[in-house]
N, C-alpha and C positions, 0 to 999 in steps of 0.2 A: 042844746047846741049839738049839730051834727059833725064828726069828725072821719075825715081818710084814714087815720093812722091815730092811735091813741095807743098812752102807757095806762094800765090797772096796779095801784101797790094794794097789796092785802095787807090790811092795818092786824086784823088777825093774826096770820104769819108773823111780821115782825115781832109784835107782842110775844108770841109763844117762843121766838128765837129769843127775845130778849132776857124772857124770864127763865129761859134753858140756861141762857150764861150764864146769869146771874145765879143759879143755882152750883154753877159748878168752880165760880168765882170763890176764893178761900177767904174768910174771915174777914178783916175790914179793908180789905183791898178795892178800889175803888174802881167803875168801866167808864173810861176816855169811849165813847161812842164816835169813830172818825166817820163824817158826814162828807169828807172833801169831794173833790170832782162830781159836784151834782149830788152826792150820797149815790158815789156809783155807780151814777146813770137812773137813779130811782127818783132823782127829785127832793132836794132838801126841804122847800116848802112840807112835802105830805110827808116824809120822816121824819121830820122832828114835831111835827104837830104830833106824832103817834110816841113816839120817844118820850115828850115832856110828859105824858098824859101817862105813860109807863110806871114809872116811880124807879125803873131801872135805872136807868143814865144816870150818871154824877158829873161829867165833864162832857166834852164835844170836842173833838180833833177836826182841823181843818186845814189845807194848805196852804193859806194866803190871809192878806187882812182884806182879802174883798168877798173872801167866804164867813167870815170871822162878824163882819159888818151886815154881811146877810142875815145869818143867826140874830143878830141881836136886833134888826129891823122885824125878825118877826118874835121878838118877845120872850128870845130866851135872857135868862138873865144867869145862869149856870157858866160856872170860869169855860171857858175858851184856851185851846193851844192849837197857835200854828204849828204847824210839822215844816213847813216848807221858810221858804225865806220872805222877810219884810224887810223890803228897802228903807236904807237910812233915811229917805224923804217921808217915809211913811211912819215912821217909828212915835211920833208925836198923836197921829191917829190910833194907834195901836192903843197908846195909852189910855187914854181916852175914852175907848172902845173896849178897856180891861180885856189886852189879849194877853198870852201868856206867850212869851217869845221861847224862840228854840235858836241859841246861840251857839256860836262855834270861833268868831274870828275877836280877836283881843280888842284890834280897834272900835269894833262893836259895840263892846261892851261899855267902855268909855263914852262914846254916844248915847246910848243907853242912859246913864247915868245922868248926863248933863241935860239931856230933855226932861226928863224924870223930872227931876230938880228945879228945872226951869219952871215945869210944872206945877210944880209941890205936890205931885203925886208918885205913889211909890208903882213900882215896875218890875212885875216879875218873870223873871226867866229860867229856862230847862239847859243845860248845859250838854251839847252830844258827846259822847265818848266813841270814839273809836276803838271800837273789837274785833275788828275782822271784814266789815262789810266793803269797805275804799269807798264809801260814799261822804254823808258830812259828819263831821266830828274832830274833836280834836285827841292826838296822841299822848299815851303818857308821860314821856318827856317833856312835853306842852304843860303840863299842870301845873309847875314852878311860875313859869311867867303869868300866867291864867289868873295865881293868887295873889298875886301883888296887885293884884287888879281888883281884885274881891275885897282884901283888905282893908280898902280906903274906901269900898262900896257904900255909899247911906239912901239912896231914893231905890239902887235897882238892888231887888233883893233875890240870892242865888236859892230858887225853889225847890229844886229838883235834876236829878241827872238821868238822862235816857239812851238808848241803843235803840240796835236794831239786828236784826238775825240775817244773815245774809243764805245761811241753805239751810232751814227747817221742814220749809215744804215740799220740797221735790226730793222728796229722797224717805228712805224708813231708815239711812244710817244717820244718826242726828249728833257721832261725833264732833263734828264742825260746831253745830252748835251747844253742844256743852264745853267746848274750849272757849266759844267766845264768852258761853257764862262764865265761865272761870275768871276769865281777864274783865269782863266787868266787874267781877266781886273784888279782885284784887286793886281794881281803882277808884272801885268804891272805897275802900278800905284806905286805900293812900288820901284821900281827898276826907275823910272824917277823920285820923288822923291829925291831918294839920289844923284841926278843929271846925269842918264845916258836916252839919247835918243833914243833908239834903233828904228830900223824899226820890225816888227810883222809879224807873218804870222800864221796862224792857219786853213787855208781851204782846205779840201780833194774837188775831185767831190763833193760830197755827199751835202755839206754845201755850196759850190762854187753853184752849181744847184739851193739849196733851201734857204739858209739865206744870203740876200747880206750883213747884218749888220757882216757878219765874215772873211768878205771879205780883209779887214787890207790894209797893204801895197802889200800883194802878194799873190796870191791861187796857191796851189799844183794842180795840176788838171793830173792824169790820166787816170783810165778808164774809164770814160766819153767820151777825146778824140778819145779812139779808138771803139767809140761807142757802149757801154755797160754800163748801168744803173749801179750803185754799187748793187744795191739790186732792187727786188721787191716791198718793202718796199718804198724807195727813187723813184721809180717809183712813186705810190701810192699818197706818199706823195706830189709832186710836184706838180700830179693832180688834189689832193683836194684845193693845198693853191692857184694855178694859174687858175685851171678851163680849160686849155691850152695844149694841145700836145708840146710836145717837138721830132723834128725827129734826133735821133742820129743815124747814119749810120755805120754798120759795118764792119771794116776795111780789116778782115783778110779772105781768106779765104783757103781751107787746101784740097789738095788732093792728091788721087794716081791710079793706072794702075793695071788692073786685069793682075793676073800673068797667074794665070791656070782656066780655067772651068772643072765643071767634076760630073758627075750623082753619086748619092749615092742613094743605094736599101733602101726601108724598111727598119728598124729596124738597119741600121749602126749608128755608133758612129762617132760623129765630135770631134774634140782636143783631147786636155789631160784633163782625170780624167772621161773620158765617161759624162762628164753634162750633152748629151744633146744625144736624141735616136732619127733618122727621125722616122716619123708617115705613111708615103706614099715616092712613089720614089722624090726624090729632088736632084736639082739642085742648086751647091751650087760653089761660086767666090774665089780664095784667093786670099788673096789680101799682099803684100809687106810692111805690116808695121805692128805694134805690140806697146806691151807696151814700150818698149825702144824709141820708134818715139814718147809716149804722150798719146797713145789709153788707155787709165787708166784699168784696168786687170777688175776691177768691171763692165763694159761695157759689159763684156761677159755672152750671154743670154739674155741681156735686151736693150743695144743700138741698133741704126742702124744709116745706110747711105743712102746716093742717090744714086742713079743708073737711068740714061734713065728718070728723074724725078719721080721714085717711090721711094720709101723707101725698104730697103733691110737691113733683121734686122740679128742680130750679134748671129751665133748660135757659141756653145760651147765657149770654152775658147780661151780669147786672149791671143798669144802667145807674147813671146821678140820681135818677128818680123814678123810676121802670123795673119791675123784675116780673118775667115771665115763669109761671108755672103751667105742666101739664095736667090738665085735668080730665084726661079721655078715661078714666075710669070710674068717672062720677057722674054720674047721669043726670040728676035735679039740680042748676045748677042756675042761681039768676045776680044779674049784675049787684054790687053793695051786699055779695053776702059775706058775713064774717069771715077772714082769713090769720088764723093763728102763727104769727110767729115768732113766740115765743110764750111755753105757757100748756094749759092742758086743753085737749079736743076728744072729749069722747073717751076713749082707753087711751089712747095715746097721747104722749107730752115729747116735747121738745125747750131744751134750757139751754141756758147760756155756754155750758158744757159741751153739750150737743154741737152749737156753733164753733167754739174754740178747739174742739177736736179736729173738727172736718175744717178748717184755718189754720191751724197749728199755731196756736196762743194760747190765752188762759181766758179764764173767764173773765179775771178782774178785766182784761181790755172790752171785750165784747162787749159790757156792762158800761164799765164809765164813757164806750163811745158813743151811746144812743145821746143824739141833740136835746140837748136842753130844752129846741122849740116845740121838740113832740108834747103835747096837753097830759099830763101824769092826773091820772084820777084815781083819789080813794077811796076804798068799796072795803 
């Protein structure tokens, strides 16, 4: 099959990412491999066919019960945790479907329970704690009514309690996040106390990479796997506390096929809204894909690509489906030749980094925005 635009995942890369965490994972602490959004923008299909086949993975993180349902139409049978929310209409599939709920709101829970029940199947759920992040979870003051709840609990059973780090990665000062560890240890400890067990988890990349002591019963561990640093920062950081390279290898990589070449005189206009004037006769690629495909519209004028191993930069505006590159410095040059963007050409590479710099974002967006409908093929 011929394609305009195709994703590459290196089944290789992942592996060697996976077996790097796993290496640096403490004792019998278990890796939640979160797959959500697509695994990233990489393609859950080819990630987890490479994951199962690992012997790494122990869980799957996912943000919804219709990624959750995905997974297990392709044959995992490995417990499942949403991160994200399942509506009370869904809560009866969930089960079903053996997810692992992430709860926070009381009435919930009660639901929860009565489906379960209904069911005759038991249901387990993560409990959020709130430490610091104002995202979901519930406060310490909240734990009194929480356990009156739990109490009379018999189908849904309380699994586990989890967080989350609100400034790990953007920063080398990581006091923030060791007060939030503090306040999760201290609600851990009120909640086993009033005599519940639970298993913990509170580790992104980020913390999974740099703090073993956060390491718990189970690390979240995403884009690290698909080899990308959370931050520049968490780079940095690892270097100063280890002293030690870390090779994470990058998984994905993104291309497409000159549609048309074609000479523009002096002083024409490229795209929409005239941005951009040539200055001398050029030579210029378009190329079959746009911001609809993930080419972020701010790209225009200031990104580029490979070509032939050069770089070949992004005049005028990207279209929905159109992005024009200069290509007056490449002389052999014929329609449907490969155009790198994203990925290595020759000496030179361009990554998601690369993108989310010259955008002013991170990579995790660059990544999870590539469409689903682009073809992801494993090599």
């Amino acid at each position: 099959m011929t394609m305009l635009k195709w994703i590459e995942i290196d089944s290789k890369a992942l592996l060697h990412n996976l077996r790097l965490i796993r290496s640096l994972v403490k004792g019998q602490t278990k890796i939640i491999f979160i797959v959500k959004a697509n695994a990233y923008g990489h393609g859950t299909k080819s990630v987890v066919e490479v994951a199962e086949k690992s012997g790494m993975v122990d869980w799957y993180g996912v943000n919804s019960l219709e990624e959750a349902i995905e997974l297990r139409k392709l044959g995992v049978k490995k417990n499942i945790i949403s991160l994200g929310y399942i509506e009370r209409d869904e809560i009866v599939d969930g089960i079903k479907n053996k997810v692992r709920f992430t709860v926070y709101n009381p009435e919930y829970i009660v639901e929860l329970e009565k489906k379960a029940k209904k069911l005759n199947k038991e249901a387990y759920f993560h409990l959020k704690l709130e430490t610091g992040t104002g995202r979901q979870g519930i406060n310490k003051n909240e734990w009194k009514k929480f356990k009156k709840i739990f109490d009379k609990l018999e189908y849904a059973k309380f699994e586990a309690v989890s967080s989350h780090f609100a400034n790990i990665e953007d920063t080398i000062d990581h006091s923030y996040a060791d007060y939030q560890l503090k306040r999760f240890k201290r609600f851990y400890a009120m909640i086993k106390k009033d005599g519940f067990s639970p298993l913990k988890h509170f580790s992104c990349s980020a913390s999974t990479l740099l703090f073993p002591e956060t390491h718990f019963d189970f690390v979240r561990v995403g884009i690290s796997a698909y080899g990308y640093w959370p931050s520049n920062e968490t780079h940095l950081s690892f270097l100063l506390k280890y002293k030690n390279e870390l090779e994470l290898r990058k998984v994905l990589s993104f291309y497409t096929k000159i549609a048309q070449l074609k000479e523009l005189k002096k002083g024409s206009y490229i795209s929409y809204g005239l941005t951009y004037k040539t200055t001398q006769k050029t030579k210029v690629a378009i190329l079959p894909v746009g911001y609809y495909d993930g080419i972020d519209r701010k790209l225009s004028n200031s990104g580029y690509f490979l070509l032939k191993g050069e770089r070949v930069p992004i005049r005028g505006r990207v279209c929905m489906n159109i992005t024009i590159v200069d290509v007056s410095h490449i002389k052999v040059l014929s329609p449907e030749d490969k155009v790198t963007l994203i990925g290595k050409d020759g000496e030179e590479s361009l990554t998601a980094d690369n993108w989310a710099q010259n955008i002013n974002t991170i990579n995790y967006e660059v990544l999870a925005r590539l469409p689903k409908e682009i073809p992801r093929i494993l090599i």
